[in-house]
N, CA, C and O atoms as a Tinker XYZ file with bonds, in Angstrom:
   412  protein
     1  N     -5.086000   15.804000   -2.790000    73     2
     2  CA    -5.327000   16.301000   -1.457000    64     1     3
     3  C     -4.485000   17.558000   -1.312000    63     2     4     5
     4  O     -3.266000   17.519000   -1.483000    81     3
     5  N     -5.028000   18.491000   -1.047000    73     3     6
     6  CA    -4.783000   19.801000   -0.743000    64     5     7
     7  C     -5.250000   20.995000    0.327000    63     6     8     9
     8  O     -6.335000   21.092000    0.902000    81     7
     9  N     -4.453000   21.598000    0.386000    73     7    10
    10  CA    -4.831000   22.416000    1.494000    64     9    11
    11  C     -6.322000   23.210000    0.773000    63    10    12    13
    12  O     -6.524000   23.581000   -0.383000    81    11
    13  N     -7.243000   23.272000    2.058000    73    11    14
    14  CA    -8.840000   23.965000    1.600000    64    13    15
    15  C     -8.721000   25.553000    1.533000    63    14    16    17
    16  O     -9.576000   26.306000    1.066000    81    15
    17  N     -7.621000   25.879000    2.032000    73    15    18
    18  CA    -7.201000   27.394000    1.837000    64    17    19
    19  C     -6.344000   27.575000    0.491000    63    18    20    21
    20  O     -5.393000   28.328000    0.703000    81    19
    21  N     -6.393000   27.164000   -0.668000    73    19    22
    22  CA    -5.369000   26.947000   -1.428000    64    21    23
    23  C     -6.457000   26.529000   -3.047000    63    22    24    25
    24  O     -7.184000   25.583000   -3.350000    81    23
    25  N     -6.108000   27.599000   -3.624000    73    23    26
    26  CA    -7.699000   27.572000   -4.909000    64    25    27
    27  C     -7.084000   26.465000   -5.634000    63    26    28    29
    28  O     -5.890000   26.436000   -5.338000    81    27
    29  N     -7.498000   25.231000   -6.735000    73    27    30
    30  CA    -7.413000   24.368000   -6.916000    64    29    31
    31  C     -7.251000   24.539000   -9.099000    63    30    32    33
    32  O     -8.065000   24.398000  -10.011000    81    31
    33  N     -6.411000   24.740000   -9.065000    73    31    34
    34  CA    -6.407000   25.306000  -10.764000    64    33    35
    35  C     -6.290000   23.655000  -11.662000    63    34    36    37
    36  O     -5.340000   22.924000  -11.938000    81    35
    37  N     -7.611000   23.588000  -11.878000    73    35    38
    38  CA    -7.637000   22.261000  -12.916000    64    37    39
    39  C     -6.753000   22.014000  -14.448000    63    38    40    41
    40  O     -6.127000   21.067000  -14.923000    81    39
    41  N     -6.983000   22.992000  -14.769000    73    39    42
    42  CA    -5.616000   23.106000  -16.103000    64    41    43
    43  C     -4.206000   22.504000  -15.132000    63    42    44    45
    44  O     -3.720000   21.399000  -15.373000    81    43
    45  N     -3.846000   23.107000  -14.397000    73    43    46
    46  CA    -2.178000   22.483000  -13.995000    64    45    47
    47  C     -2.458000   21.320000  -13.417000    63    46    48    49
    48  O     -1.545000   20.564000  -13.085000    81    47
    49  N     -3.619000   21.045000  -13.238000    73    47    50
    50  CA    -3.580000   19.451000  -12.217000    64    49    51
    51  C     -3.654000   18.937000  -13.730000    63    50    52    53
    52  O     -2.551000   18.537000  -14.104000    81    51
    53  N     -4.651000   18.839000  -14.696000    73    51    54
    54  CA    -4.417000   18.083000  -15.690000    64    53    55
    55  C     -3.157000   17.877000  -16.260000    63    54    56    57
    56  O     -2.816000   16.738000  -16.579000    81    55
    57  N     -2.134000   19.219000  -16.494000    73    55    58
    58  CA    -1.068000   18.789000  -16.972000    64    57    59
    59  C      0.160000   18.423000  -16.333000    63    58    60    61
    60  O      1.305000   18.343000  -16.776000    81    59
    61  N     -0.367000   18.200000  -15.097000    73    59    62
    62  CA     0.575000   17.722000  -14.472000    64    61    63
    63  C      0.238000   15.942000  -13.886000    63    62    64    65
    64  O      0.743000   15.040000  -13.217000    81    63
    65  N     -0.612000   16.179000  -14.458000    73    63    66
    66  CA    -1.239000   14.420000  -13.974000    64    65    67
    67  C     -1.525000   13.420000  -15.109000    63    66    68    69
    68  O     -1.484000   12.196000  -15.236000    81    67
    69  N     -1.907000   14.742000  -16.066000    73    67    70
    70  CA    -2.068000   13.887000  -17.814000    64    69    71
    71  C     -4.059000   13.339000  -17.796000    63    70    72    73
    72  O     -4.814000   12.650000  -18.483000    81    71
    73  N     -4.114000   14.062000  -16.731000    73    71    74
    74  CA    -5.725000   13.730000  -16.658000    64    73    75
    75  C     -6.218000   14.263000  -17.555000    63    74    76    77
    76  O     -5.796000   15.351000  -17.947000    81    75
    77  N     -7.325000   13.590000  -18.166000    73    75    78
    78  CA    -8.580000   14.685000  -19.295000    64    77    79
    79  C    -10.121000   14.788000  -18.034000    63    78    80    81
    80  O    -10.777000   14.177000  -17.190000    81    79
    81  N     -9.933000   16.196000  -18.856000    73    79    82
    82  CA   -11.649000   16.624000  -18.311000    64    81    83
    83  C    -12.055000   16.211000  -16.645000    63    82    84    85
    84  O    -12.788000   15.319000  -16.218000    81    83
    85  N    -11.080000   17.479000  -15.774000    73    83    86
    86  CA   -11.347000   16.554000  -14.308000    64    85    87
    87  C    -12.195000   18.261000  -13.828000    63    86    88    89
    88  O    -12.178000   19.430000  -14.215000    81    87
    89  N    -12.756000   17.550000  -12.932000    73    87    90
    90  CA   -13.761000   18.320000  -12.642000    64    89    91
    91  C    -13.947000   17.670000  -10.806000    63    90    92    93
    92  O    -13.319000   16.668000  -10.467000    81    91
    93  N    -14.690000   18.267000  -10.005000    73    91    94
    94  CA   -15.379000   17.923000   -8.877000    64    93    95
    95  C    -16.523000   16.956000   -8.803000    63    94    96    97
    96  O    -17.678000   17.081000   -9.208000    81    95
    97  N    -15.792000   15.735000   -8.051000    73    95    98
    98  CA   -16.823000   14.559000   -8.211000    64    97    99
    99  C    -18.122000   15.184000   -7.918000    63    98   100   101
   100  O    -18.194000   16.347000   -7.520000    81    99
   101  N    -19.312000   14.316000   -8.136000    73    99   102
   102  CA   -20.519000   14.056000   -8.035000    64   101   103
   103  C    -20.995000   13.717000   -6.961000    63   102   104   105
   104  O    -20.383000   12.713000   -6.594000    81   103
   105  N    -22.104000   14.126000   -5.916000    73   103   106
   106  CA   -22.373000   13.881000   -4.949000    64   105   107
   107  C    -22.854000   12.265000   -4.851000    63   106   108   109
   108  O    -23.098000   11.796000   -3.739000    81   107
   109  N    -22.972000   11.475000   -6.007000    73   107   110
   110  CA   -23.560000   10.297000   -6.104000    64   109   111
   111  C    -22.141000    9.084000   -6.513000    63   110   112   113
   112  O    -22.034000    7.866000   -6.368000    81   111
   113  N    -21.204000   10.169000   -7.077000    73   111   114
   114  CA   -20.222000    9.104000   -7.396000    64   113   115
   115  C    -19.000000    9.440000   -5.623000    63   114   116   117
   116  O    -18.076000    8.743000   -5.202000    81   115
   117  N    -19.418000   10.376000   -5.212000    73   115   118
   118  CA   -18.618000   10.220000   -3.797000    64   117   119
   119  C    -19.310000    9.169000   -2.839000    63   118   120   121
   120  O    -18.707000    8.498000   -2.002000    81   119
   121  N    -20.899000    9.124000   -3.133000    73   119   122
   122  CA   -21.293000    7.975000   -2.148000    64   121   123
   123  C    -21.321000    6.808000   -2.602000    63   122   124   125
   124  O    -21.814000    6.008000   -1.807000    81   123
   125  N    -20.769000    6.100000   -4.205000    73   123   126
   126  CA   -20.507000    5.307000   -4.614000    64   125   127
   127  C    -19.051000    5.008000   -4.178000    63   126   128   129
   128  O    -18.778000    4.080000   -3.417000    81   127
   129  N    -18.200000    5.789000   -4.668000    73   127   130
   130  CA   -16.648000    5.498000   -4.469000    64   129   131
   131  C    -16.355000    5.479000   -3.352000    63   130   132   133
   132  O    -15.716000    4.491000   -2.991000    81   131
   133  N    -16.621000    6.342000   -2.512000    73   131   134
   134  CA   -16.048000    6.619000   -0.800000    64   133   135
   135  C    -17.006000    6.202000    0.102000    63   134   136   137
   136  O    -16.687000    5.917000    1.257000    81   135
   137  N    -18.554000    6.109000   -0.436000    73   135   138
   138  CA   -19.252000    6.458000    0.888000    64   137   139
   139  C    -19.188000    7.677000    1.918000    63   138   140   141
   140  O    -18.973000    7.726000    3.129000    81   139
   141  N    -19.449000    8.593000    0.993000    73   139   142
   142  CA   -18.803000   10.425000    1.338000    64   141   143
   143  C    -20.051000   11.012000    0.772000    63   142   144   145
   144  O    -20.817000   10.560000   -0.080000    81   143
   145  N    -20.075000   12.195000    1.489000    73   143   146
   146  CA   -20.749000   13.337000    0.742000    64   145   147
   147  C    -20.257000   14.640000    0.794000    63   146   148   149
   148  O    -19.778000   15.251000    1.750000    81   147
   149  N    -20.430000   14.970000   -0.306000    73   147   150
   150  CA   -19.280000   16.664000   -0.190000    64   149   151
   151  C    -19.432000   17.324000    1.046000    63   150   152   153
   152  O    -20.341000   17.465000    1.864000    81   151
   153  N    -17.970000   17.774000    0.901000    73   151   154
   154  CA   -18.345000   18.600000    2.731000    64   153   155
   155  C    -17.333000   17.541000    4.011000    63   154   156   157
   156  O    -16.891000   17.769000    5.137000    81   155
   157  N    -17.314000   16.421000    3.131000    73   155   158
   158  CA   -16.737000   15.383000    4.649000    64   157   159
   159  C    -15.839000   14.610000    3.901000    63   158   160   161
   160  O    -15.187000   13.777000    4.531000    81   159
   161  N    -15.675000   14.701000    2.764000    73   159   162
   162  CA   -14.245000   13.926000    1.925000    64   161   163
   163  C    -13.310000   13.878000    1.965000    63   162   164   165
   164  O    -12.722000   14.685000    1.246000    81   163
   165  N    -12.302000   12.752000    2.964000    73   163   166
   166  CA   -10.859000   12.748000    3.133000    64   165   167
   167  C    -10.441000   11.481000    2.914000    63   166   168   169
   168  O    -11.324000   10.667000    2.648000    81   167
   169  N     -9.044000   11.011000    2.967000    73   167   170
   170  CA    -8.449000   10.199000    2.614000    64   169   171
   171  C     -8.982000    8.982000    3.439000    63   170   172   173
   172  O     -8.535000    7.927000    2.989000    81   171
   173  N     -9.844000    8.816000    4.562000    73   171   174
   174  CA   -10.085000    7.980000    5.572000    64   173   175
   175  C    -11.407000    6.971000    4.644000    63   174   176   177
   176  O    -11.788000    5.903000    5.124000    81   175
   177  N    -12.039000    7.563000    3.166000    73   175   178
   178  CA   -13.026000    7.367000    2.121000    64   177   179
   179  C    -12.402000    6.535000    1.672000    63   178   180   181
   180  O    -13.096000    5.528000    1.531000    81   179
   181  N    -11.235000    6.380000    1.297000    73   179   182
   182  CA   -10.489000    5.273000    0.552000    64   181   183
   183  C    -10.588000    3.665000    1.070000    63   182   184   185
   184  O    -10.481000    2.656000    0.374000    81   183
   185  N    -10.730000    3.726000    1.933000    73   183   186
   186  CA   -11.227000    2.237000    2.719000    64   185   187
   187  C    -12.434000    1.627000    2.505000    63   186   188   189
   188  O    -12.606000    0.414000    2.619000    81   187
   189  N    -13.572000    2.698000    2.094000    73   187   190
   190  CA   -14.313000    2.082000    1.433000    64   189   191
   191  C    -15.016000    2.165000    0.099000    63   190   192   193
   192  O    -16.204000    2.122000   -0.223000    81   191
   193  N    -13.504000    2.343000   -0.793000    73   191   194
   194  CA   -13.569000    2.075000   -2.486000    64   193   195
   195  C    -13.051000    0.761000   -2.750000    63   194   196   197
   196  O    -11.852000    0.525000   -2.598000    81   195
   197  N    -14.056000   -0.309000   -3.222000    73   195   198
   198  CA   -14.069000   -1.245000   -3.363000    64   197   199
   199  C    -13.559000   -1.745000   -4.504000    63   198   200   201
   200  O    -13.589000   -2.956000   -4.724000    81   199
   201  N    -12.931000   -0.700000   -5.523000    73   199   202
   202  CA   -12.654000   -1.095000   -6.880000    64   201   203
   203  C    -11.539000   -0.929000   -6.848000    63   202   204   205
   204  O    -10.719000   -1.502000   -7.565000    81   203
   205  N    -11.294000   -0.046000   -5.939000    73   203   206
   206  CA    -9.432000    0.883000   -5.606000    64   205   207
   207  C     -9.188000    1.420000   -7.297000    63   206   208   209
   208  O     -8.195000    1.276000   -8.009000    81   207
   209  N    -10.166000    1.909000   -7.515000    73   207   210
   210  CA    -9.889000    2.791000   -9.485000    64   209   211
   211  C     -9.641000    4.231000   -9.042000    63   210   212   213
   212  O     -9.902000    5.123000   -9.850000    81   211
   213  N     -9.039000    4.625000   -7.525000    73   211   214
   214  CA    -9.449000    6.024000   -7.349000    64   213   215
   215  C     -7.379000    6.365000   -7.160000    63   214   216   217
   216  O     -6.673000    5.705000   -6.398000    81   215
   217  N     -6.920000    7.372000   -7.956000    73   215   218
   218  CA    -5.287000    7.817000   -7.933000    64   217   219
   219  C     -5.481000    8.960000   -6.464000    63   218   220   221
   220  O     -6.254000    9.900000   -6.278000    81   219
   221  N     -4.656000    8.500000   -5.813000    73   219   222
   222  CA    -4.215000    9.771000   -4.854000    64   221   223
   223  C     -3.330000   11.047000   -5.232000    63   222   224   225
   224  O     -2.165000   10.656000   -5.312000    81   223
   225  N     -3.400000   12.178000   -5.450000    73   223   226
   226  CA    -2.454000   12.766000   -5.087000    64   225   227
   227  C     -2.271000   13.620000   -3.829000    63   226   228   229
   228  O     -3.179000   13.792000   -3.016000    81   227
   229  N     -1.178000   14.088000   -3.728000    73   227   230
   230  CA    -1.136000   15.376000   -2.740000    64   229   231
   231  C     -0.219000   16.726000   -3.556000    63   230   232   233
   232  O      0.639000   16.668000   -4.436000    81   231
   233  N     -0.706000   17.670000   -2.977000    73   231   234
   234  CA     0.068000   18.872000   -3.340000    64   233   235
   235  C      1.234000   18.748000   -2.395000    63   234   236   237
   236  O      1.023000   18.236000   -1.295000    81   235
   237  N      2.563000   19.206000   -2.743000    73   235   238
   238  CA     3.810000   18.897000   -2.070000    64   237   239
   239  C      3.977000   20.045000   -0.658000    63   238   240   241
   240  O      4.408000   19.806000    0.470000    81   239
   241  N      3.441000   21.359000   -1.254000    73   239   242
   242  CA     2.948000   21.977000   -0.471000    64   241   243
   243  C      2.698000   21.747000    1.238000    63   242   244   245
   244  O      3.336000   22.173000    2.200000    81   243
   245  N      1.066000   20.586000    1.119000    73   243   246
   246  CA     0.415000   20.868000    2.267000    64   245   247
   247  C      1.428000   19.645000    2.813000    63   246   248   249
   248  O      1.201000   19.370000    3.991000    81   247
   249  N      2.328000   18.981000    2.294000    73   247   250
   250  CA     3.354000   17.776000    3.035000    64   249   251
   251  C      4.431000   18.466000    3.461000    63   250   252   253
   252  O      5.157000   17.884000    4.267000    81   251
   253  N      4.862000   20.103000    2.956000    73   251   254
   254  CA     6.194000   20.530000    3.398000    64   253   255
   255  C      6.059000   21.259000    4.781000    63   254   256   257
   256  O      7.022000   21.650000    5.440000    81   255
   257  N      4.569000   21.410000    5.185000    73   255   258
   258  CA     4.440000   22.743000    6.183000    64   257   259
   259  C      4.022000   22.080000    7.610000    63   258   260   261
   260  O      4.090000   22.807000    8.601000    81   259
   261  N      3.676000   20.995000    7.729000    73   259   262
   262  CA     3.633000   20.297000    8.779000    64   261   263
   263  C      3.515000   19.066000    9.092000    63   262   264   265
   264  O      2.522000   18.567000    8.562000    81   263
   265  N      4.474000   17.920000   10.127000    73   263   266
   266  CA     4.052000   17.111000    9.912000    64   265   267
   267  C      2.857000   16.451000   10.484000    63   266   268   269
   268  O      2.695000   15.240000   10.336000    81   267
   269  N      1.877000   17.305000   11.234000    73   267   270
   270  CA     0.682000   16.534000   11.914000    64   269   271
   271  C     -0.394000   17.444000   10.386000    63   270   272   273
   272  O     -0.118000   18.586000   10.018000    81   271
   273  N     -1.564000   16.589000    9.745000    73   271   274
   274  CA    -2.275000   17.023000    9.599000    64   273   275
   275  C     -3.508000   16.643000    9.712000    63   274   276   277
   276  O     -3.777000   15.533000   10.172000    81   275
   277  N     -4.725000   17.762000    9.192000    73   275   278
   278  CA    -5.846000   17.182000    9.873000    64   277   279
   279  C     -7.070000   17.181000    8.967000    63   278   280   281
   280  O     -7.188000   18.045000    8.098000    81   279
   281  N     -8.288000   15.915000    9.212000    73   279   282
   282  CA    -9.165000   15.696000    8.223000    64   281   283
   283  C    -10.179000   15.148000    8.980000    63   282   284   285
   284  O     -9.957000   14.663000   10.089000    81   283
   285  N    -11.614000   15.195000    8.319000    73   283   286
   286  CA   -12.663000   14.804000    9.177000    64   285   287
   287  C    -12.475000   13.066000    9.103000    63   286   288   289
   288  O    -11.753000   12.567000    8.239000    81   287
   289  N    -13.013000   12.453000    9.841000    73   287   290
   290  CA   -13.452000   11.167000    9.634000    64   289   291
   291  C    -14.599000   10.622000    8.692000    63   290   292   293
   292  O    -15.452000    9.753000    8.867000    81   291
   293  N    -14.393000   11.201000    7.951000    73   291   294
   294  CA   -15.684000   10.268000    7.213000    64   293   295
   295  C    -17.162000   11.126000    7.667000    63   294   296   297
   296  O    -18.243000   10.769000    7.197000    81   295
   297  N    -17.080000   11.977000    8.373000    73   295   298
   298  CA   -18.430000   12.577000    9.364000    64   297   299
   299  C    -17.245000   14.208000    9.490000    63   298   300   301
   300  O    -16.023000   14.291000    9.617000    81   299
   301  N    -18.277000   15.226000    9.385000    73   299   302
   302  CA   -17.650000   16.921000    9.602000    64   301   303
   303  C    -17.674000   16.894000   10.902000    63   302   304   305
   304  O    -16.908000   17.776000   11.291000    81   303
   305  N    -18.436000   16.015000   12.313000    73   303   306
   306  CA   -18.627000   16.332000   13.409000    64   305   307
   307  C    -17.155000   16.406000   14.493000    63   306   308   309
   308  O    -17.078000   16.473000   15.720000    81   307
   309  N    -16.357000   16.371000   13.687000    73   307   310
   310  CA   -15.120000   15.126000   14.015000    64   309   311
   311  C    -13.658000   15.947000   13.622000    63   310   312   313
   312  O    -13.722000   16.997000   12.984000    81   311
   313  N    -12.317000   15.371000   14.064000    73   311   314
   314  CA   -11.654000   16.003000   13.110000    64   313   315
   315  C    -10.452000   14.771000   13.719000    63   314   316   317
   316  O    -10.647000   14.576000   14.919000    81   315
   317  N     -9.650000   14.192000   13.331000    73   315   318
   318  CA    -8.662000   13.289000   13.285000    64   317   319
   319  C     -6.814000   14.180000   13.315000    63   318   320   321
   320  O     -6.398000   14.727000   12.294000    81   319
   321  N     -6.234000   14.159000   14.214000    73   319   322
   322  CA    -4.983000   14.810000   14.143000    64   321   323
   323  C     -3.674000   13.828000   13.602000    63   322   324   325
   324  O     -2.982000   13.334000   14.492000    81   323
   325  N     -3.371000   13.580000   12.408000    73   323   326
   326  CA    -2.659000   12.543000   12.147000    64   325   327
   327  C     -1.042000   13.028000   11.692000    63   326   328   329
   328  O     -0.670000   14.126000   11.278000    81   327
   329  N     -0.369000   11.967000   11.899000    73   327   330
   330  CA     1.563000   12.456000   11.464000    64   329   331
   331  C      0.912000   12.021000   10.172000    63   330   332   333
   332  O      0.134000   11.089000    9.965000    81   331
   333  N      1.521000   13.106000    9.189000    73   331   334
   334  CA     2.058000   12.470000    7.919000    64   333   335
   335  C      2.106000   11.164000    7.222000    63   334   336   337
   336  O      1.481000   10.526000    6.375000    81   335
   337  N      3.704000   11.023000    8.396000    73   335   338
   338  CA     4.068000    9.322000    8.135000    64   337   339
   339  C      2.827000    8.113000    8.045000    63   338   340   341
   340  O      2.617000    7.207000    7.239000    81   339
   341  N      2.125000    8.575000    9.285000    73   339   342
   342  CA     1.118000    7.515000    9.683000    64   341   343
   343  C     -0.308000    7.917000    8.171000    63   342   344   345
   344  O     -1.130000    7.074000    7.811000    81   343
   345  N     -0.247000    8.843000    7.787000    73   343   346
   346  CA    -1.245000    8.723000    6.603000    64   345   347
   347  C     -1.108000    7.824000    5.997000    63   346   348   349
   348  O     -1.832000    6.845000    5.813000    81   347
   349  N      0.512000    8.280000    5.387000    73   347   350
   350  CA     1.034000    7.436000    3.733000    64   349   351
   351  C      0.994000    6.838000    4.163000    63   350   352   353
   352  O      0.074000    6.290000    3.556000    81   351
   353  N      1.326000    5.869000    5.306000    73   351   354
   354  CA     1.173000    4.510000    5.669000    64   353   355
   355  C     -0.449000    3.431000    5.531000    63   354   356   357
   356  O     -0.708000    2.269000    5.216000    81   355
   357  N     -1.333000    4.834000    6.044000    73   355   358
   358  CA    -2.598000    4.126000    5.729000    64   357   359
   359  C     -3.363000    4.217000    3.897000    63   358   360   361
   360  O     -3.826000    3.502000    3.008000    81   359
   361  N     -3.167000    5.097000    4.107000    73   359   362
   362  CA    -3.184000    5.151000    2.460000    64   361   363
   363  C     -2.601000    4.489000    1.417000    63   362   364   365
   364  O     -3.068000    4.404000    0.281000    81   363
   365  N     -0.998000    3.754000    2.038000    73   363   366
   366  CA    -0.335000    2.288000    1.097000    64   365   367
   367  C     -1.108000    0.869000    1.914000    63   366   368   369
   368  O     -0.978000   -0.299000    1.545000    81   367
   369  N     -1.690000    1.215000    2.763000    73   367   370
   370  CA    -1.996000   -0.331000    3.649000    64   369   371
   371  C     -3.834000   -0.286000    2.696000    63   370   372   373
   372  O     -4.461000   -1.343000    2.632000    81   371
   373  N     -4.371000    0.875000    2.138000    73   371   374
   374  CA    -5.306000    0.306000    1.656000    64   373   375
   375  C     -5.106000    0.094000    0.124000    63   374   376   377
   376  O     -6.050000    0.166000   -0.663000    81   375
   377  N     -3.516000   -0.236000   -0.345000    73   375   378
   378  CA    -3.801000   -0.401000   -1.444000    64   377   379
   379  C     -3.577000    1.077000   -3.009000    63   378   380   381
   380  O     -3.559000    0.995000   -4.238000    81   379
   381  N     -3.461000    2.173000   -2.067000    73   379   382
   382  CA    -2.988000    2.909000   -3.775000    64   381   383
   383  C     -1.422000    3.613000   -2.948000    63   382   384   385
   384  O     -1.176000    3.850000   -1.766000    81   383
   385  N     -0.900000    3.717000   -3.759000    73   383   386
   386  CA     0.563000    4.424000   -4.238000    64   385   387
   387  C     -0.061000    6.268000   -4.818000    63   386   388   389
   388  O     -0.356000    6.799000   -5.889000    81   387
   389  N      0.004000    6.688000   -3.325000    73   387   390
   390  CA     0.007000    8.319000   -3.570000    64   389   391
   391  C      1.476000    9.037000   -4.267000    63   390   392   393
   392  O      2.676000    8.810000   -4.111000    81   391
   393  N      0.722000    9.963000   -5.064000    73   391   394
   394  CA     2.146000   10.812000   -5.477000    64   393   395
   395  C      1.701000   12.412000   -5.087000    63   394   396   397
   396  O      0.629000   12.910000   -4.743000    81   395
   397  N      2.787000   12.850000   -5.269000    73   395   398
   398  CA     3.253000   14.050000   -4.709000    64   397   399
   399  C      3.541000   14.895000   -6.010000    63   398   400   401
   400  O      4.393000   14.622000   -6.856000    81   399
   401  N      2.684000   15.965000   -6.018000    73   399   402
   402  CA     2.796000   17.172000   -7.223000    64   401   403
   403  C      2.514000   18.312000   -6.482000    63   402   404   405
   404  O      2.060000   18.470000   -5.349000    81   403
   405  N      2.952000   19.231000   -7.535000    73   403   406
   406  CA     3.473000   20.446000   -6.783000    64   405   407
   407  C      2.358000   21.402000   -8.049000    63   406   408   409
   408  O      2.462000   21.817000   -9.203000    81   407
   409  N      1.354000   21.386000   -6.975000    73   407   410
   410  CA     0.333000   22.809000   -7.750000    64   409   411
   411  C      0.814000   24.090000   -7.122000    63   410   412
   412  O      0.313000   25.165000   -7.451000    81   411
């Protein structure tokens, strides 16, 4: 999870995550995993991955510059104003252990 103003360099996420071959999900594996479709994908998707096989990260970045931030609901019509705190909190209450890297 990263700021959308902020270009996304896959080489340093791999070597900084140890991932192979990551790329931008699939419009079919976001409505499998999240029940998402590109365009409306935020952490609020994680509630309904039923396998919980999905790693969180965040860039350390978009956690140092404020603590309210903001994401659609599941729907672009929408926008959710949340603390920080209260994310990681929902994001450990469904089950994954987010980490924090610094792209």
């Amino acid at each position: 999870i990263m700021d959308d103003q902020k270009p996304m360099d896959f080489k340093e996420f791999q070597e900084l995550t140890g991932a192979k071959r990551v790329s931008m999900a699939r419009p079919d594996d976001l409505q499998e995993q999240l029940g998402s479709h590109a365009g409306v994908v935020s952490p609020f998707g994680l509630m309904n991955s039923e396998e919980h096989n999905i790693k969180v990260y965040f860039d350390q970045d978009m956690l140092a510059e404020d603590p309210i931030l903001t994401f659609h609901p599941n729907v672009n019509t929408h926008t959710i104003f949340i603390k920080t705190t209260d994310l990681m909190k929902f994001i450990k209450e469904q089950g994954y252990a987010p980490e924090i890297i610094d792209l």
